[in-house]
PARO-531880 format. One record per residue (C-alpha): residue in three letters; chain; z negated, x negated, y negated. Coordinates in steps of 0.25 Angstrom, whole numbers, plus 5000, padded with zeros to 4 digits. Layout:
<sites>
   res   chain     zz     xx     yy
   ala       A      Z      X      Y
...
</sites>
This chain:
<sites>
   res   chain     zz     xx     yy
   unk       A   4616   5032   4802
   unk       A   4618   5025   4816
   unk       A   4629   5022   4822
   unk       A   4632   5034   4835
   unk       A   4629   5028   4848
   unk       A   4641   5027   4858
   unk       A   4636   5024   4872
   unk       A   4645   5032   4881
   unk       A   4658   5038   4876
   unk       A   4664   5052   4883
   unk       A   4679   5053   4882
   unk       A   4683   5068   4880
   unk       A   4697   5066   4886
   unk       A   4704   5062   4898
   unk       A   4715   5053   4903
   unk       A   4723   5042   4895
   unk       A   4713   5043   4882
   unk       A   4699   5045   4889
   unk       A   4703   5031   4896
   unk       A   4708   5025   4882
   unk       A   4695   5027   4877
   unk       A   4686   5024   4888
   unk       A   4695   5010   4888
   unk       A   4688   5007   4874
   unk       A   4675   5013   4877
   unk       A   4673   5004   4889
   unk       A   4679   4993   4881
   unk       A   4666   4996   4871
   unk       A   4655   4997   4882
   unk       A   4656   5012   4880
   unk       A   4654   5020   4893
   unk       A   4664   5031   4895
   unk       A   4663   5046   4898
   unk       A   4675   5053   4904
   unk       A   4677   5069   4905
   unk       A   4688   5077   4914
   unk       A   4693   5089   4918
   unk       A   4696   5093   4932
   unk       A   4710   5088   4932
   unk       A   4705   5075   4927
   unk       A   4696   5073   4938
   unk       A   4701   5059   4944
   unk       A   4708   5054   4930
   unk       A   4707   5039   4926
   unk       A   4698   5042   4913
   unk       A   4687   5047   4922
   unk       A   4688   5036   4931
   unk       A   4685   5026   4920
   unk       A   4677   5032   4911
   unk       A   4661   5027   4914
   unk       A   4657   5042   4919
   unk       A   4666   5056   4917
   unk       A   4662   5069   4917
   unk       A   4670   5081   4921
   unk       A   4674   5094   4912
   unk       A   4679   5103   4922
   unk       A   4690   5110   4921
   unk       A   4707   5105   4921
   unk       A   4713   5111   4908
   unk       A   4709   5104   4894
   unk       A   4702   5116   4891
   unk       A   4692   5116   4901
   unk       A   4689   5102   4900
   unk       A   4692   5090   4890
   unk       A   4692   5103   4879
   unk       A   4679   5107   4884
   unk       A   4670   5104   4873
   unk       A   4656   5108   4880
   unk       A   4661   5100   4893
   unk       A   4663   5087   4884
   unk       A   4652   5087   4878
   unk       A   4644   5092   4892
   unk       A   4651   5078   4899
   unk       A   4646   5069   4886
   unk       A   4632   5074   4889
   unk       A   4633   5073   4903
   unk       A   4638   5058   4902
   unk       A   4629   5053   4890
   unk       A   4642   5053   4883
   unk       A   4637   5048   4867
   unk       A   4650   5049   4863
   unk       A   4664   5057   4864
   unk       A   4679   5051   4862
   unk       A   4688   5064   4862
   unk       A   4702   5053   4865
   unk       A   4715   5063   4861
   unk       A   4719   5077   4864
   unk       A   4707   5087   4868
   unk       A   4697   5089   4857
   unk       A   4698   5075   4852
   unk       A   4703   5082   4838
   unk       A   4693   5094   4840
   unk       A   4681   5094   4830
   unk       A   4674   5104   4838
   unk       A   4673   5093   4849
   unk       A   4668   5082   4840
   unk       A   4659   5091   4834
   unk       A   4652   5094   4846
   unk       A   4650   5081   4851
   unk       A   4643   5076   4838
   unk       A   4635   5088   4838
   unk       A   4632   5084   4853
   unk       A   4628   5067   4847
   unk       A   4638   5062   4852
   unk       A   4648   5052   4846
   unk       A   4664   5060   4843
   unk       A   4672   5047   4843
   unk       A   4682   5053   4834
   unk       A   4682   5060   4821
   unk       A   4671   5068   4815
   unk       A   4673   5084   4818
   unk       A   4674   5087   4802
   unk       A   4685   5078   4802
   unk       A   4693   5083   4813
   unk       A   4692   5098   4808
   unk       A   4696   5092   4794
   unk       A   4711   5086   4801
   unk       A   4710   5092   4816
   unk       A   4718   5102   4810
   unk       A   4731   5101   4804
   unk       A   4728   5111   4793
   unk       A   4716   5105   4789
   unk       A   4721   5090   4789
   unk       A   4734   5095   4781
   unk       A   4724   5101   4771
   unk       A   4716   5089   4770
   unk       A   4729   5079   4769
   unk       A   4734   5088   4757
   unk       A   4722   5088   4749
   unk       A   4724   5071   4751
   unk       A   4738   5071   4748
   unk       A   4742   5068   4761
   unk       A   4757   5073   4765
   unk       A   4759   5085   4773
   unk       A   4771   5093   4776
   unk       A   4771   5107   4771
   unk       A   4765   5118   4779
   unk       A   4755   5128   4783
   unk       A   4742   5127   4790
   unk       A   4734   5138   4784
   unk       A   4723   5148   4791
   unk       A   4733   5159   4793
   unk       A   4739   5158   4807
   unk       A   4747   5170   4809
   unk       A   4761   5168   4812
   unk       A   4765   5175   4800
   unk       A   4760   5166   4792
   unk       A   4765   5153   4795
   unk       A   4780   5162   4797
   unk       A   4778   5162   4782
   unk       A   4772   5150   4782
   unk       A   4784   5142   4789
   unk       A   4794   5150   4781
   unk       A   4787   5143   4768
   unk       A   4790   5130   4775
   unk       A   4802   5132   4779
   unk       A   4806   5129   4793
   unk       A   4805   5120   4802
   unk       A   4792   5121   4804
   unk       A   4781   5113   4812
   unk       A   4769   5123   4820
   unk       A   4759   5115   4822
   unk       A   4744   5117   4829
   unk       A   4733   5114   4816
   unk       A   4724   5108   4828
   unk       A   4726   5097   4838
   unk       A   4739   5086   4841
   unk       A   4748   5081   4849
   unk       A   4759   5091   4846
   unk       A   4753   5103   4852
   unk       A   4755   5117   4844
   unk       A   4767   5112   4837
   unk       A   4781   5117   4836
   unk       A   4792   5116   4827
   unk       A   4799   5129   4822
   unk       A   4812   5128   4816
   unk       A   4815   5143   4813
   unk       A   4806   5154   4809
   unk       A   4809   5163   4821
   unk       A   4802   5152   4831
   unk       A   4792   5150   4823
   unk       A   4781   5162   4829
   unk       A   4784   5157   4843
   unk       A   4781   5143   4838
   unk       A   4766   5146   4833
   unk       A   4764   5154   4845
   unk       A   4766   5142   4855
   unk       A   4761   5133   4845
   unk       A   4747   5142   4844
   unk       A   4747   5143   4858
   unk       A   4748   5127   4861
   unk       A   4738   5124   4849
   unk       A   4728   5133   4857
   unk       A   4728   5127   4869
   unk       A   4729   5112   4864
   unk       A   4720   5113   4855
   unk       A   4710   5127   4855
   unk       A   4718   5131   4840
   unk       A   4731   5138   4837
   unk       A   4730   5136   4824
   unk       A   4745   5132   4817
   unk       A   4750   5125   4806
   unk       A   4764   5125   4802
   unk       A   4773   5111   4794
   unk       A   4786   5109   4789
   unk       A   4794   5102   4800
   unk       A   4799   5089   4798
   unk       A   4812   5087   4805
   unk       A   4811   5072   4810
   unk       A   4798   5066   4807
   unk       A   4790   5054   4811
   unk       A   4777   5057   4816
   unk       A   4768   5044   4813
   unk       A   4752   5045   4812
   unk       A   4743   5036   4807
   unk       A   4730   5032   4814
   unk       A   4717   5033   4806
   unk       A   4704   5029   4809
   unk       A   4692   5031   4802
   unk       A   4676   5028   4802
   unk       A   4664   5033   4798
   unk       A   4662   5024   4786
   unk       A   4674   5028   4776
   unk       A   4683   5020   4783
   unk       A   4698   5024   4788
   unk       A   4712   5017   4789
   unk       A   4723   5019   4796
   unk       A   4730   5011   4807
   unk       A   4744   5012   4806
   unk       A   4754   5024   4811
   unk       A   4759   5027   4823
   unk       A   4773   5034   4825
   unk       A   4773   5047   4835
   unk       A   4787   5051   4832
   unk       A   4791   5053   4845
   unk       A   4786   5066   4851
   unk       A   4789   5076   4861
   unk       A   4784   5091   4858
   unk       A   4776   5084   4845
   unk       A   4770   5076   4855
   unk       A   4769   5061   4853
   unk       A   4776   5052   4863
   unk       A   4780   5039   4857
   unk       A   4771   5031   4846
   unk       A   4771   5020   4840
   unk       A   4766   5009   4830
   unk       A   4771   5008   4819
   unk       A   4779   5018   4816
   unk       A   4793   5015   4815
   unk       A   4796   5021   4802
   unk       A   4783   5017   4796
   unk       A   4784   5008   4783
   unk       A   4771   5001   4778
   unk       A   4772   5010   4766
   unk       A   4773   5023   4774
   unk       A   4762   5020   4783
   unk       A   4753   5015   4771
   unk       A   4752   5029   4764
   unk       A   4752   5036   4780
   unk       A   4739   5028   4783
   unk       A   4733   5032   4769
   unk       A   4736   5047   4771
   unk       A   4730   5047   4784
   unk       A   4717   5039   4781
   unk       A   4717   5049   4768
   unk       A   4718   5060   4778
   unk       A   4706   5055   4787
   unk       A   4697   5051   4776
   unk       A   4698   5066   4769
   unk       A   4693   5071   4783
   unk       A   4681   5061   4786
   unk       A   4687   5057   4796
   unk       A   4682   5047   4807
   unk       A   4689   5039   4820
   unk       A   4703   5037   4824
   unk       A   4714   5047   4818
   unk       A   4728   5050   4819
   unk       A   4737   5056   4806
   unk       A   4749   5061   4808
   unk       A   4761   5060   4798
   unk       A   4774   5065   4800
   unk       A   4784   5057   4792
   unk       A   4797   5060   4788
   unk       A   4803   5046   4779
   unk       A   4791   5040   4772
   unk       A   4787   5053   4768
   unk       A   4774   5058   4778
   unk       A   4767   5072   4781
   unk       A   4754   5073   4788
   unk       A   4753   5081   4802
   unk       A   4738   5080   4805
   unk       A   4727   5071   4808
   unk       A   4723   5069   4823
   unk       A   4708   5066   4823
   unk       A   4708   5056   4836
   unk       A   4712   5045   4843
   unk       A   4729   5049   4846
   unk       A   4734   5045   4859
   unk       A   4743   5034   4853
   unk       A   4732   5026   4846
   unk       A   4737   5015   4856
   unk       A   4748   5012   4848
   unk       A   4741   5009   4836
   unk       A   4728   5000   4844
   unk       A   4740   4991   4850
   unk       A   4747   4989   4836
   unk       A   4732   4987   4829
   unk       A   4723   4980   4840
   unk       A   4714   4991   4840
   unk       A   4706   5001   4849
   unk       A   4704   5014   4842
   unk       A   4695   5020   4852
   unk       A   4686   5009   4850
   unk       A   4688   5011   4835
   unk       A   4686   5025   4837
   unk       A   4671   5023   4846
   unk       A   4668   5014   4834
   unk       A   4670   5024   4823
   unk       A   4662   5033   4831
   unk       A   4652   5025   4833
   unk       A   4649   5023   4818
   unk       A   4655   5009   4815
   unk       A   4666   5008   4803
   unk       A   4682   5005   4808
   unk       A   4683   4990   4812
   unk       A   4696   4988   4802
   unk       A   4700   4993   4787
   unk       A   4714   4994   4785
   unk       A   4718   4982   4780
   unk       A   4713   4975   4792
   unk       A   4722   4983   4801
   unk       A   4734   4975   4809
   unk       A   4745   4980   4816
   unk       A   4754   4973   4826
   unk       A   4767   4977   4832
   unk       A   4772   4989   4837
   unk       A   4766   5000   4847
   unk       A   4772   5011   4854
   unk       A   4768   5022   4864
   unk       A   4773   5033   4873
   unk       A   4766   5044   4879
   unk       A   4766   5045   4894
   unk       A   4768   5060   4897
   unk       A   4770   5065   4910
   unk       A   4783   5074   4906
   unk       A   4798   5073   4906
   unk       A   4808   5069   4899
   unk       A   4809   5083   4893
   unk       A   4793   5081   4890
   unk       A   4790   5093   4900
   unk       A   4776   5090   4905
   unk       A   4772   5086   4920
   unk       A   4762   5085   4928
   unk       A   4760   5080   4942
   unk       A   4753   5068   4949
   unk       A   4756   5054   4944
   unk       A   4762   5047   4958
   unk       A   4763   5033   4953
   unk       A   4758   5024   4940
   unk       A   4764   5012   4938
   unk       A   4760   5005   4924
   unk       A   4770   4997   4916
   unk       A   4765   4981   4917
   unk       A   4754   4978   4908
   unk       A   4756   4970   4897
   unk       A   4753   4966   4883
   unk       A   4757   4977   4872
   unk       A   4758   4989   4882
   unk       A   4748   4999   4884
   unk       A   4748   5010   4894
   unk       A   4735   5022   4892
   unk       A   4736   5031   4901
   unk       A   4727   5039   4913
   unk       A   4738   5038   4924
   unk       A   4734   5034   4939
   unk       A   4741   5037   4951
   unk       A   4739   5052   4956
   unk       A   4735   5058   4943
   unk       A   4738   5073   4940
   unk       A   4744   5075   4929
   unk       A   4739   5090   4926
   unk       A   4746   5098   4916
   unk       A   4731   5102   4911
   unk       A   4732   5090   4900
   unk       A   4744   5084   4890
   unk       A   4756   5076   4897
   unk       A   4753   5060   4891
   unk       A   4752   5052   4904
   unk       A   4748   5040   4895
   unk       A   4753   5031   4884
   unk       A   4761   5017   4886
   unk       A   4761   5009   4873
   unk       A   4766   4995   4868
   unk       A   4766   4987   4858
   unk       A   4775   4973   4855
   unk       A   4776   4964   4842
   unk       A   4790   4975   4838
   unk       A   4792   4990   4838
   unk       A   4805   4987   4849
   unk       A   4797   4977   4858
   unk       A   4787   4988   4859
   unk       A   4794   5000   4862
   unk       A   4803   4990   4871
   unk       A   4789   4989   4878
   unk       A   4785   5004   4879
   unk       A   4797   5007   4883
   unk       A   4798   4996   4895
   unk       A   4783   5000   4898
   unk       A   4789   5015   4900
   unk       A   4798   5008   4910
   unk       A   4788   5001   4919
   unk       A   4779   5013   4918
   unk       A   4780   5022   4933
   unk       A   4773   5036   4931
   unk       A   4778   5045   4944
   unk       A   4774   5058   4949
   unk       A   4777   5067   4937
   unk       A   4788   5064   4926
   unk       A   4782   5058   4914
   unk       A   4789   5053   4901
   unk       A   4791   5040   4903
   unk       A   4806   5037   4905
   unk       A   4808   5046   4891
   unk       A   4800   5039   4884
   unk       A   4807   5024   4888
   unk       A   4819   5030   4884
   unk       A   4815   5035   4872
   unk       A   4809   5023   4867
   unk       A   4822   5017   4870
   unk       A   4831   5027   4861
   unk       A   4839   5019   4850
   unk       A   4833   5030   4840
   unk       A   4817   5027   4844
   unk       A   4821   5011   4844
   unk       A   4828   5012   4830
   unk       A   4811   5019   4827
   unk       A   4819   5033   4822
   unk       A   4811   5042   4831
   unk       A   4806   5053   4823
   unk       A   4798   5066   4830
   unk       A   4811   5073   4833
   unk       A   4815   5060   4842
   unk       A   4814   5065   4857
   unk       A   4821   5079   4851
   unk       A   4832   5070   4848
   unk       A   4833   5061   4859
   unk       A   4826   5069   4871
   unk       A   4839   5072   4877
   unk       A   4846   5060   4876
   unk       A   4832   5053   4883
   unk       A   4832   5064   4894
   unk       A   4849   5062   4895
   unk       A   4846   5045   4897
   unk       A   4833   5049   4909
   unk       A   4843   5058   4916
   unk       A   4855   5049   4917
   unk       A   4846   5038   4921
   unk       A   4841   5046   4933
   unk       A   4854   5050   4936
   unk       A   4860   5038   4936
   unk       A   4851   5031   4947
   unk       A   4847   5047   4953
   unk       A   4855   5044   4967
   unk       A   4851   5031   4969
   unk       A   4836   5033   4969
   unk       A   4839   5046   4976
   unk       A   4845   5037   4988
   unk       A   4834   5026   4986
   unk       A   4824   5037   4987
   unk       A   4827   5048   4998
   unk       A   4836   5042   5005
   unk       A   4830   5032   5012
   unk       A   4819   5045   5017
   unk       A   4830   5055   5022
   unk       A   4829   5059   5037
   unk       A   4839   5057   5046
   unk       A   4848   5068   5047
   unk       A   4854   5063   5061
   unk       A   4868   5064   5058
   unk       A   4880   5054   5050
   unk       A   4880   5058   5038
   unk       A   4871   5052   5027
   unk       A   4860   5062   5020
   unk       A   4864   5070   5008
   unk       A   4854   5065   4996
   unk       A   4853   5076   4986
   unk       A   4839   5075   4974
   unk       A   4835   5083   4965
   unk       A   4834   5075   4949
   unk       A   4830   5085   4938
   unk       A   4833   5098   4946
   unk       A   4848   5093   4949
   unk       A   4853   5090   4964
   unk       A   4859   5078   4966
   unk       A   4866   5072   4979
   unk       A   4866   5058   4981
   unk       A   4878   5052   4984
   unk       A   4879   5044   4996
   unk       A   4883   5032   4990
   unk       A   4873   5030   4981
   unk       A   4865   5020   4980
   unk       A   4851   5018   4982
   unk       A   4842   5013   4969
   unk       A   4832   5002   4977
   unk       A   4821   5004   4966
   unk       A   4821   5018   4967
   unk       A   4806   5024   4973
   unk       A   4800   5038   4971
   unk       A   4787   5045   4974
   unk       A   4788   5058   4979
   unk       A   4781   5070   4970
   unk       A   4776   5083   4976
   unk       A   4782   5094   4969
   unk       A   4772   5105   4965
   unk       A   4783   5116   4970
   unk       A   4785   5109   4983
   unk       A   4793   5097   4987
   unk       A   4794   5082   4983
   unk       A   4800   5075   4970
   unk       A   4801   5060   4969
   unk       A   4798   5053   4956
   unk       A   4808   5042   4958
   unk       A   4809   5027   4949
   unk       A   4820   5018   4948
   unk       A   4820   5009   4940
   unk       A   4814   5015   4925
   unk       A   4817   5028   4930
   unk       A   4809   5038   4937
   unk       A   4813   5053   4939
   unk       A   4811   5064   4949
   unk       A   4819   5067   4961
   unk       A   4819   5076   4974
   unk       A   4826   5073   4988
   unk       A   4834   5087   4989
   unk       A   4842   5084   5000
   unk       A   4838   5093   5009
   unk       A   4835   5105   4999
   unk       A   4847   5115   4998
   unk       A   4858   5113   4990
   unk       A   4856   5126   4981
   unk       A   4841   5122   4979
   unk       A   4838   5119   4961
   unk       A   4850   5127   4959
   unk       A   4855   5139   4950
   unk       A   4842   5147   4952
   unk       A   4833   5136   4948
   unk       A   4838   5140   4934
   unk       A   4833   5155   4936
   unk       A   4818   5149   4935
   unk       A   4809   5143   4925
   unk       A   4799   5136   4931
   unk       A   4786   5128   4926
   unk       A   4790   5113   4926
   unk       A   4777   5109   4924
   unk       A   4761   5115   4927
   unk       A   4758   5124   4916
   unk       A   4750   5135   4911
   unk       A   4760   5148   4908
   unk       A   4756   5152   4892
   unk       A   4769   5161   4889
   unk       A   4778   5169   4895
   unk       A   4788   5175   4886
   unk       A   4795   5183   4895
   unk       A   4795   5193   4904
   unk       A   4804   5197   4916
   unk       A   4816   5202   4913
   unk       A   4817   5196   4900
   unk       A   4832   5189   4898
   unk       A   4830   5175   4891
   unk       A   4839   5164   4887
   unk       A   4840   5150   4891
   unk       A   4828   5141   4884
   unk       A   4820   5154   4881
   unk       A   4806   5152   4883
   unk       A   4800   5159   4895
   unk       A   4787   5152   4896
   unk       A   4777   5143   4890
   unk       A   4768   5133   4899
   unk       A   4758   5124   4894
   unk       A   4756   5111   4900
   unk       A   4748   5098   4897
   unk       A   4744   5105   4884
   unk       A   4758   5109   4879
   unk       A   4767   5121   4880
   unk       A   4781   5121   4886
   unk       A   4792   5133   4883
   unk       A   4798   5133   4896
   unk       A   4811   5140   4895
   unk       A   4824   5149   4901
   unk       A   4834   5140   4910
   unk       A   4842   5150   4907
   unk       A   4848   5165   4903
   unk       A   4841   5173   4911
   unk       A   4831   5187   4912
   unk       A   4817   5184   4916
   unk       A   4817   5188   4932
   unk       A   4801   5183   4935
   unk       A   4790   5178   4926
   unk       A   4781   5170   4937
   unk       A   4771   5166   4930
   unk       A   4760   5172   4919
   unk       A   4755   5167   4906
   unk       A   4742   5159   4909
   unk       A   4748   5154   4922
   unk       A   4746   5138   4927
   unk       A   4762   5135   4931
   unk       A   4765   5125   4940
   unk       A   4779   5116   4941
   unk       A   4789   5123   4945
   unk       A   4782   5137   4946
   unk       A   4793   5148   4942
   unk       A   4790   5153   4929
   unk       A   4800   5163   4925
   unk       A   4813   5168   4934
   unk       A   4825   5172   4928
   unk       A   4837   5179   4933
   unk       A   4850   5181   4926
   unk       A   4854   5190   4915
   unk       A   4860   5203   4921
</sites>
């Protein structure tokens, strides 16, 4: 049989990834296809791809989950062959089915092996039947909430819910009582759904304190599959990855032996083909398997600088019918690799979007890597995930290189909307993470103290850039006395003392507010934060009332509503849900209160700052 022919490869994804594999594509002669949506219209990946071809549409589901529109765009372009990247229907079999049946090349796994282990179900069943560790739990056909009520009281609780289909932490929530656990399969249903067109649920033992550490497979056509080392994802937010690194930690050579063998068992059992990630939580040296993601995951980068290697040029390889260029004895790793996830979100990981105002790289250099699809004036939209890009280093030692993430994180100037930025420097900066003891319940632990150290710092140099800053533009009031200075920092009224001093390196760029008005993304120094020059706003403006509404703090698409007016609530209570950049968020009661207004409906696109639901006090 011949080898497929790959001429011209279409990218059926968008941003940071879409230019990832273009990069190795035209490294290899390939000429390059780009797709977009509406919103992507003027983003760097269409810009470099050799021709791009447009989807229509804004939201993912009328778009980059469009298979009828892909597959029309690889026609139209003479596209021979089909990279998926992550996310989308990179793990949807239906897709790779289609495009074989179309002739062209799937650069990814055969369909039969990602129905075999895209679902969690179905790769438990497979890891069982190989003596592969699994923790104890359900997955079966019968989805009623009944049943896994009985189910969950078998295997005793906590309890994990977790989608069957899909990555990346969506559909998952950890129920520590029986009375939470309806609520938690109705939210975990609904964000399965959307993310991934399936509401199917499994439910697992929860472990307390785990380490998450995957291995990465790779597999060709010709019998042959190895594995290449582990990665350590332990440091997550919402079961979302945001720090990995290589090697992992923990990891003894002993420990990562029997991991590898378990997951190349895993991959061969399925006939699988390409680059794929397994997925062990671990606990000791004992380890359990979480599921199998059938692609390329967004932090490969980590493992090509610790290896030498180009997985997307292994992966074009595979596809193209030639056997993997290394067995596992040949394999050498070097150093230590680590990398954060540039999200653009808060300290309290609240999503953002907004226009990015100003993009200024950290210095290149040797052992730092920064992917990413960021250019001056870009929209972030809240029609896609929050990931921004990923910076990643590597050095000789685990402390050199997270000493070099972490000083990258530094030089690194992102203004127009918040991003993560400062709280992952910090983080990676925690005696705990240092001392490598970050398990997955990390950030629950040391979220605070992080968000505490971001605020004292701002506070601590708060009047003097407000001097540096408005000052200097305050009209003349023609009379003696100097000009009251008074910002607004984190919803708090501050007034600048006379006498303070004036930080020099202070500067700011000024950010229209989608309500009206102007913040200013200030940076001193490492810091950047948001202010306002409130000087001439009343005094009572922000005050007691504010607390009376619940606002959206981001764009979002209203899904729940739970209450209605004239409902009494408690502080915390849930009064609606919003999805935004493919997540859900509870947004809750400020306060004790009855429900006055409900302003919006279920169904509706919330913008920042739209009032939500009013409250007025209790009689």
């Amino acid at each position: 049989m011949s080898s497929p022919r790959l001429h011209r490869l279409l990218v059926a994804n968008r941003g940071e990834i879409a230019r990832r594999v273009f990069r190795t594509a035209h490294r290899l002669g390939l000429d390059t296809v780009a797709v977009f949506s509406d919103a992507d219209a003027g983003a760097l990946h269409v810009r470099e791809a050799g021709q791009a071809v447009a989807l229509g549409g804004s939201a993912s589901a009328d778009s980059y989950l469009r298979i009828d529109k892909l597959l029309a765009a690889a026609r139209a372009s003479g596209a021979d062959a089909v990279h998926p990247g992550y996310g989308f229907l990179s793990e949807n079999a239906e897709f790779a089915q289609a495009v074989a049946d179309a002739g062209l090349t799937w650069v990814g796994p055969p369909a039969e092996a990602i129905r075999r282990l895209g679902s969690k179900s179905a790769a438990k069943r497979i890891a069982l039947a190989e003596g592969i560790p699994c923790l104890p739990g359900y997955a079966g056909e019968d989805q009623a909430d009944a049943r896994f009520i009985e189910e969950a009281q078998r295997i005793g609780f906590p309890v994990m819910v977790k989608a069957a289909a899909g990555g990346g932490g969506r559909g998952m929530r950890l129920v520590h009582a029986a009375p939470d656990l309806v609520e938690a399969l109705r939210s975990a249903r609904s964000e399965a759904q959307a993310a991934f067109g399936s509401g199917e649920l499994l439910l697992e033992r929860a472990l307390f304190a785990p380490r998450h550490v995957e291995i990465q497979v790779f597999a060709d056509a010709h019998g042959h599959c190895i594995h290449l080392g582990e990665r350590d994802c332990s440091l997550q937010r919402r079961h979302q990855k945001l720090v990995e690194e290589t090697p992992g930690p923990a990891m003894t050579p002993a420990m990562r032996e029997r991991m590898g063998a378990c997951a190349v068992r895993l991959a061969q059992a399925a006939g699988y083909v390409g680059a794929g990630t397994v997925e062990f939580l671990v606990e000791g040296e004992a380890f359990f398997l979480m599921e199998m993601n059938t692609r390329l995951q967004v932090e490969h980068p980590v493992t090509e600088m610790v290896t030498g290697l180009d997985l997307v040029e292994w992966q074009l390889r595979v596809a193209r019918g030639e056997p993997l260029p290394l067995a596992q004895e040949a394999l050498r790793f070097h150093g230590h690799a680590i990398e954060v996830r540039l999200c653009a979100e808060d300290e309290h990981f609240t999503p953002h979007t907004g226009t990015v105002l100003r993009l200024r790289e950290p210095a290149a250099r040797p052992g730092l890597r920064f992917d990413h699809a960021l250019f001056e004036g870009l929209q972030v939209t809240p029609h896609y995930d929050s990931m921004l890009g990923k910076l990643v280093a590597h050095a000789p030692t685990r402390a050199q290189a997270v000493a070099r993430l972490a000083s990258a994180l530094d030089a690194l100037d992102v203004r127009g909307l918040p991003t993560n930025r400062r709280f992952l420097a910090a983080a990676l900066r925690l005696p705990g993470f240092l001392e490598g003891e970050a398990g997955i319940d990390f950030f629950a632990r040391t979220g605070e103290a992080v968000r505490a150290g971001l605020r004292a710092e701002e506070d601590a140099v708060l009047a003097g850039a407000a001097k540096a800053v408005f000052a200097p533009a305050a009209p003349a009031l023609g009379c003696p006395w100097p000009r009251p200075l008074r910002v607004r920092h984190r919803g708090q009224l501050l007034d600048v003392p006379q006498d303070a001093a004036a930080v020099p390196a202070a500067d700011a760029l000024p950010v229209p507010q989608p309500g009206g008005g102007t913040a200013w993304h200030l940076r001193c120094g490492t810091l950047d934060f948001f202010a306002e020059d409130a000087s001439f706003e009343p005094a009572a403006r922000g005050g007691a009332g504010a607390q009376d509404a619940l606002r959206s703090p981001f764009n979002g698409k209203v899904i729940a509503l739970p209450v209605a007016p004239g409902t009494p609530v408690r502080q915390g209570q849930t009064l609606a849900v919003l999805e935004s950049m493919k997540l859900e968020h509870a947004l809750t009661a400020p306060r004790d209160g009855r429900v006055a207004q409900v302003a919006v409906a279920v169904g509706q696109q919330a913008a920042p700052g739209q009032l939500l639901v009013q409250l007025e006090p209790l009689a």
